[in-house]
Each structure stands twice: as C-alpha cells, then as structure tokens.
N, C-alpha and C positions, 0 to 999 in steps of 0.2 A: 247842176240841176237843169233842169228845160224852160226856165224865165228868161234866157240870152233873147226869146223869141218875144219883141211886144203884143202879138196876137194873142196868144196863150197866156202872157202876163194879167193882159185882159180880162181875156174868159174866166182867167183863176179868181181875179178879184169879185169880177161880179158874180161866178157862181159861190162863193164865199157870202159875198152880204144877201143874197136871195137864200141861202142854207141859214141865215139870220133871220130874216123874214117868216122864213118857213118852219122855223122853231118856237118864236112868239105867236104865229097863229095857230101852231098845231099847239101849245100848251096856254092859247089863252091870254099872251103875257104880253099888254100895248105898247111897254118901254122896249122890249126886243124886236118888234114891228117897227114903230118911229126912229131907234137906232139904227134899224139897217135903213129906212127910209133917210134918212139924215146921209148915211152914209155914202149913200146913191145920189143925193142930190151933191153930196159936195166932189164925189167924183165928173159927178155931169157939168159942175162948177172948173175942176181946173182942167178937164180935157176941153170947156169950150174957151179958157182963157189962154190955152196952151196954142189954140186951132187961132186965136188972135193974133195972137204973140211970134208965131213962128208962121204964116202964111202970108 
C-alpha cells in the first residue's frame, strides 16, 4: 500500500477523523462530533509526546 510514506500516513489519518466529524454534523449526531474530537486530541496528544521523546 502507499502508508511506507509518514506524510501520507498522516493525511490518511486525519482526513479519516474529519470524514467523522463531518458525518456527526451533517446527520446531527454529537457522539460522532466528540468521537472524532477525542480522536484529534489524542493524536495531537502522542505526536506532541513523540516530538518530546525523540527530539
């Protein structure tokens, strides 16, 4: 597949939980809004411990 690339890895992930995002506000639905929310923050959680840890 084309994930060997972390950039891309990336991209894939967060446009994945924004296509979550974007499915709880277009149907209405605030547990699929705070889900991808949640999910965003705990990405933005181990890339800044990762940016700790390895810099």
């Amino acid at each position: 597949m084309f994930f060997h690339n972390n950039t891309v890895l990336i991209v894939f992930v967060i446009g994945v939980i924004l296509l979550i995002i974007g499915f709880g506000l277009r149907d209405r639905n605030p547990g699929m809004v705070l889900l991808g929310i949640g999910l965003l923050a705990t990405l933005y959680a181990v890339v800044k411990k990762a940016i700790e840890l390895f810099s």
